[in-house]
C-alpha positions in Angstrom: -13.5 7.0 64.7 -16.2 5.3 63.2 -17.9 4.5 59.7 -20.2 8.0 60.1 -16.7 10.1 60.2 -15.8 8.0 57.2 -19.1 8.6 55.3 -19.1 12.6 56.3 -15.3 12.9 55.4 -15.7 11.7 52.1 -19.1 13.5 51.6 -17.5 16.8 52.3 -15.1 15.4 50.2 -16.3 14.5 47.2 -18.7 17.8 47.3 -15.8 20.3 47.7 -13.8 18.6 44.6 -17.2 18.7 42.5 -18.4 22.3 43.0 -14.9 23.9 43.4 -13.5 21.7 40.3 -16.5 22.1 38.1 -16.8 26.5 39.1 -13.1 27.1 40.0 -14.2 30.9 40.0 -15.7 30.4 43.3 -12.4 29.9 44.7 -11.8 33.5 42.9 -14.8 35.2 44.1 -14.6 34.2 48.0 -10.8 35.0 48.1 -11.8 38.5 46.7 -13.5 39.2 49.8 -10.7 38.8 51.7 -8.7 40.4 48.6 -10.6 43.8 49.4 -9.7 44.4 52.9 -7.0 46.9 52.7 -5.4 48.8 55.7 -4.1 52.7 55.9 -1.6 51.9 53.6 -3.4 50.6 50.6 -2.4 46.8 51.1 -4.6 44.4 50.3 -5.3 41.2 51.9 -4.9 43.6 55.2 -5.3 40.7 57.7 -2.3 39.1 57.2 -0.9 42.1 58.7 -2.5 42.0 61.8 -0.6 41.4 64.9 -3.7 40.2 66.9 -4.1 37.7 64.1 -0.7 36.4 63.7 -1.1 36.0 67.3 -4.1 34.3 67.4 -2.8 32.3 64.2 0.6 30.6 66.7 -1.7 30.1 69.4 -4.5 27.4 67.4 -1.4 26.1 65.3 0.7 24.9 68.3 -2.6 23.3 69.8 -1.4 19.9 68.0 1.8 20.4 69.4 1.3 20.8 72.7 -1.1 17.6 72.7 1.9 15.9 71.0 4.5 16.8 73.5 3.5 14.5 76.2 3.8 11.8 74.4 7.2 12.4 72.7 8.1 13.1 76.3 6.5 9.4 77.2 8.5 7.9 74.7 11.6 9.0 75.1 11.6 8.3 78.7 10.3 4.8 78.2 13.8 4.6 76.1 15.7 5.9 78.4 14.0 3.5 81.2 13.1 0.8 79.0 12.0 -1.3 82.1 10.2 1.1 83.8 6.1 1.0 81.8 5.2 3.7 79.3 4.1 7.0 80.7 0.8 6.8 78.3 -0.5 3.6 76.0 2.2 2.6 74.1 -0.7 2.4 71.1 -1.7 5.5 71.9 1.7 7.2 71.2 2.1 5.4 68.2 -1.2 6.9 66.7 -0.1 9.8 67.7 3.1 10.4 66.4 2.4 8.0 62.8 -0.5 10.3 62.4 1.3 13.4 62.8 4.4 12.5 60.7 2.4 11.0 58.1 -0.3 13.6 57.7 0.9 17.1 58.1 4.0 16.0 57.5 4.6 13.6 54.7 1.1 13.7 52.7 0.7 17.5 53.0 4.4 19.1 53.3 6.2 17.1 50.8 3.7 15.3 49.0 1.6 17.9 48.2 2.9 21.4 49.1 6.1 21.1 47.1 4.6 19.2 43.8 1.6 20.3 43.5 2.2 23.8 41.8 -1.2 26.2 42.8 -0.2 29.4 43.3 -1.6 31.6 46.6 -4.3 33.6 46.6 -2.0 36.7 46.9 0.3 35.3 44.5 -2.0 35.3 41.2 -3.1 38.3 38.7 -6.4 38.6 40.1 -5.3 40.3 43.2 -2.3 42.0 41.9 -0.2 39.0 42.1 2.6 37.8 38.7 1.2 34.0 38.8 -1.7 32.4 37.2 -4.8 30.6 38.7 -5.4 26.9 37.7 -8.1 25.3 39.6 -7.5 22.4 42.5 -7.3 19.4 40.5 -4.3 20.9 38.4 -1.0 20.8 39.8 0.4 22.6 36.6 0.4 26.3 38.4 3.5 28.9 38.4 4.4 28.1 42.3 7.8 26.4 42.4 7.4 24.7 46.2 5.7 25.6 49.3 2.3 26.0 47.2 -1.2 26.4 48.0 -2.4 23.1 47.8 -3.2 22.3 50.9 -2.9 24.2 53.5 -0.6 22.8 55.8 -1.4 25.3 58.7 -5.1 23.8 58.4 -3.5 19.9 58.0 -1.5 20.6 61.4 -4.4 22.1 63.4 -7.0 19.0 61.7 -4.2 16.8 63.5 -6.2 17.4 66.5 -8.7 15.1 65.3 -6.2 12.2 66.1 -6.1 12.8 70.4 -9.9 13.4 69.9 -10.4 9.8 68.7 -8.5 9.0 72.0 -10.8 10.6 74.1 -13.2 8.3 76.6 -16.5 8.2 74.8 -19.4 10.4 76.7 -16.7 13.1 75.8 -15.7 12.1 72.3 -18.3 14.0 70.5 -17.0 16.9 72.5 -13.4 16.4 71.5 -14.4 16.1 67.7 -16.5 19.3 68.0 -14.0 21.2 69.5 -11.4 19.8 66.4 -13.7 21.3 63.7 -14.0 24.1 65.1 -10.1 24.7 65.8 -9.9 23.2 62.2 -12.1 25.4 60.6 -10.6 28.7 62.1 -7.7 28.0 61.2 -9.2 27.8 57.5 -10.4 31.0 57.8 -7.3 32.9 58.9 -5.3 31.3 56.1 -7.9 32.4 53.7 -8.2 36.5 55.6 -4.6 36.5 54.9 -4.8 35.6 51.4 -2.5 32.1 51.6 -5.0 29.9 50.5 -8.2 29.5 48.5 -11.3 27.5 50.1 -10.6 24.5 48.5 -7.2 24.2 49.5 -8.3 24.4 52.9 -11.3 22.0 52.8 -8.9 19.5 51.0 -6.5 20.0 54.1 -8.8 18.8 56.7 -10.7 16.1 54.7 -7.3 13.9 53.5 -5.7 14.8 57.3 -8.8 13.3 58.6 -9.2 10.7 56.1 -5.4 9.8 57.2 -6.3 9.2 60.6 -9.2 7.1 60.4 -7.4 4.6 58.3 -4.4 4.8 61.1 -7.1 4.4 63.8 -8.8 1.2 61.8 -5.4 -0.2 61.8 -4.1 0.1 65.1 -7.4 -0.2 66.8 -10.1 -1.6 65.5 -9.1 -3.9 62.3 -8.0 -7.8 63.4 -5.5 -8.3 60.8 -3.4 -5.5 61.8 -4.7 -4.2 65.7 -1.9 -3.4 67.7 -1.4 -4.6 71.6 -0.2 -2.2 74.1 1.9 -4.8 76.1 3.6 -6.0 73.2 4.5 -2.6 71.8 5.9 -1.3 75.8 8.1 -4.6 75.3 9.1 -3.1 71.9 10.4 -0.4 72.8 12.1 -1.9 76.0 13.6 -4.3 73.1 14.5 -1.1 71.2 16.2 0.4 73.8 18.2 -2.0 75.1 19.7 -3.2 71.7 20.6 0.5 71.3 22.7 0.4 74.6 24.3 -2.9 73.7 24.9 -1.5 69.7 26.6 1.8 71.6 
């Protein structure tokens, strides 16, 4: 997690809200090409009816689960034997799990996804839909919650970005490869199935991203606020014994 992530996350950024907010067609004209793939029966947006890709969809979006599981696991048994030391680094479960609740959870889920009112893809006239299109910047669309902007499929597969910043670093470049590529596959099965426009999927990975850096600086690298492993393990100890006594 360093200043180059930073500079390329706002980039891509900054670029995405430019050329999708200034021609919000081009939103319209890329979903369309997932708009004409019909199946036998005449529906349209056919790969959202695709067992092997609702498969294939679970399998990438549980990959941020299953890294986070280990670590729930760690804490919980560091609370349950507060004197024993944590399982993992006590900063690196805390990273984890802020990260997680904060990004796909709090920014994207309820911040965004329930007040920000874009309809789908599948939802608007263009493709046969009853709502109309407003471009990203405008959250004044027809959907009443659980709306397009941003995808929050993409925001919780981007989450793996967080263990990747974890990783040992002659295989950190590897770990951060392999994210943006989950990230951006799981961009293009929410757009196939007609759930989300481009920009609601570029947006997803950039602020996610953007999330975790700023979690990273301050837990890792900034002074002011760097956390210490053996402070936090006696935390938690702290935590757990006070929650004995108060039961």
């Amino acid at each position: 997690m360093h200043r180059t992530g930073l500079i390329v996350a706002l980039a891509i950024g900054v670029i995405a809200g430019l050329v999708f907010g200034l021609i919000p067609s081009l939103d319209l004209r890329i979903a369309e090409l997932f708009y004409a793939v019909t199946d036998a029966n005449g529906n349209t947006f056919a790969w959202r009816l695709s067992p092997t890709l609702l498969k294939v969809h679970n399998i990438a979006l549980n990959a941020g689960f299953v890294f986070l599981l280990p670590v729930v696991i760690a804490v919980v048994w560091k609370l349950i034997v507060p004197r024993r030391p944590m399982l993992i680094s006590a900063r690196a479960a805390v990273f984890l799990i802020v990260t997680m609740l904060l990004g796909p959870g709090l920014l994207v889920n309820v911040a965004l996804k329930d007040h920000w009112g874009r309809s789908r893809p599948i939802d608007v006239t263009q493709f046969g839909g009853s709502e109309h299109f407003v471009p990203w910047w405008d959250p004044r669309g027809d959907c009443p919650n659980n709306c397009s902007f941003v995808s929050g499929d993409v925001a919780t597969v981007a989450w793996t970005f967080a263990p990747a910043a974890l990783v040992p670093g002659p295989w950190q470049p590897l770990a951060f490869a392999g994210a943006s590529a989950l990230t951006a596959f799981m961009a293009a099965i929410r757009m196939m199935a007609g759930a989300h426009f481009p920009s609601d999927t570029i947006f997803a990975g950039v602020f996610t991203f953007l999330l975790i850096w700023l979690a990273y600086a301050l837990i890792y690298r900034w002074p002011a606020t760097r956390l210490d492993d053996k402070v936090l393990d006696e935390r938690f100890a702290r935590f757990s014994l006070f929650g004995r006594r108060a039961g």
